[in-house]
C-alpha positions as CSV (number, residue, x, y, z in Angstrom):
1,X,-19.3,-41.0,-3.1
2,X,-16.3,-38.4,-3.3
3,X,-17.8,-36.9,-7.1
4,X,-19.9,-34.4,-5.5
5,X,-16.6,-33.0,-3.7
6,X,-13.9,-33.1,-6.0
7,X,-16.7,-30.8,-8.4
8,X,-17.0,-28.3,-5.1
9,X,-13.2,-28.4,-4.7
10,X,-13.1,-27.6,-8.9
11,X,-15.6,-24.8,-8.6
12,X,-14.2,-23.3,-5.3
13,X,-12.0,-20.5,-6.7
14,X,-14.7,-19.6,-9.1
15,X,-17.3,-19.3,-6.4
16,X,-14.9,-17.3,-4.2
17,X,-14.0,-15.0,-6.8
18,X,-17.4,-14.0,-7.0
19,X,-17.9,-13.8,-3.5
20,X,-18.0,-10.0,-2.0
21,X,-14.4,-9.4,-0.4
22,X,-13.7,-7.3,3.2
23,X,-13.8,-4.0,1.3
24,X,-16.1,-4.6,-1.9
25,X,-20.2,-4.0,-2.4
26,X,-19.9,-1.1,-0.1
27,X,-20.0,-3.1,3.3
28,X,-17.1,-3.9,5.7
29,X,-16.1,-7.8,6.9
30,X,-16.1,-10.1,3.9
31,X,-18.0,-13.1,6.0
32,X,-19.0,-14.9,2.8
33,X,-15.3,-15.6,2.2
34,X,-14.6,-16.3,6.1
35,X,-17.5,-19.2,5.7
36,X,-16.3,-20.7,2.4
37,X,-12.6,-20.8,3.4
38,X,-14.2,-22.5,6.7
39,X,-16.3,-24.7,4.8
40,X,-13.1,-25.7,2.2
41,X,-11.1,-26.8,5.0
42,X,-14.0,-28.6,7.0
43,X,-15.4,-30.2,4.1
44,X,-12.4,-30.6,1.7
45,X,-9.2,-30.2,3.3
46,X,-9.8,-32.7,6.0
47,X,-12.3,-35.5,4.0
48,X,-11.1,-39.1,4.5
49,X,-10.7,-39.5,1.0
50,X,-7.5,-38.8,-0.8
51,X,-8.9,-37.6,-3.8
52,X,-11.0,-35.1,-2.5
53,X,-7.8,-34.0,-0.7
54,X,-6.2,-34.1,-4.1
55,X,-8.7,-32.1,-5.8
56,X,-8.4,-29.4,-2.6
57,X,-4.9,-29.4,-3.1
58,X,-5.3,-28.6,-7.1
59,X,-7.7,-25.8,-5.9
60,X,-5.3,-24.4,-3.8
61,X,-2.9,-22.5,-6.1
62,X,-5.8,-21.0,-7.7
63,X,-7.6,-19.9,-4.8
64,X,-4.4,-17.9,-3.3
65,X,-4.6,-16.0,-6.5
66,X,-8.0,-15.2,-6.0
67,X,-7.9,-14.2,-2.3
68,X,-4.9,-11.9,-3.0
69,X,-7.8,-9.2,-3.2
70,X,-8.0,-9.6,0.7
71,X,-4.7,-8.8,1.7
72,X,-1.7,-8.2,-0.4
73,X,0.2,-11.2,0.7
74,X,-0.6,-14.3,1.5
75,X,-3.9,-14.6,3.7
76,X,-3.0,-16.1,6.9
77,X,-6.2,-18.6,6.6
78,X,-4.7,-20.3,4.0
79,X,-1.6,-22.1,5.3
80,X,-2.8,-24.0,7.7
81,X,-4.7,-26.2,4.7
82,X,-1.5,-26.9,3.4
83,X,-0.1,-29.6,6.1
84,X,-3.3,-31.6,5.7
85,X,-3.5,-32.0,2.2
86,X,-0.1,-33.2,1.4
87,X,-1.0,-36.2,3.4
């Protein structure tokens, strides 16, 4: 039953692109983006099966584009997922 997760992994850049950022809709922090990079490593990074892995890893790319917005290089939340997916 790995369906359901390879579709989150799919939609995850979309989603996070649409998620308010640290300086955007007039309020500091950005914790929507905190919890759904969280929740992309809990639940997709780290899942037992490969494919969801796989379909994480295909997100990746995508997602670093999109979370350029936070900081001009690469956020430092992100490369930690990396060792675990090419597993």
């Amino acid at each position: 039953m790995f369906c359901h997760k390879v579709s989150a992994a799919a939609l995850f850049p979309t989603l996070y692109a649409k998620i308010e950022g640290p300086t955007e809709g007039g309020r500091e922090g950005g914790e929507g983006r905190e919890q759904l990079r969280a929740l992309f490593e809990s639940a997709l990074v780290n899942d037992d099966s490969p494919m969801v892995r796989r379909a994480a890893a295909a997100a990746l790319p995508e997602t670093i584009k999109v979370s350029e917005s936070d900081s001009p290089s690469l956020p430092s939340s992100l490369p930690p997922f990396v060792p675990p997916i090419m597993y």
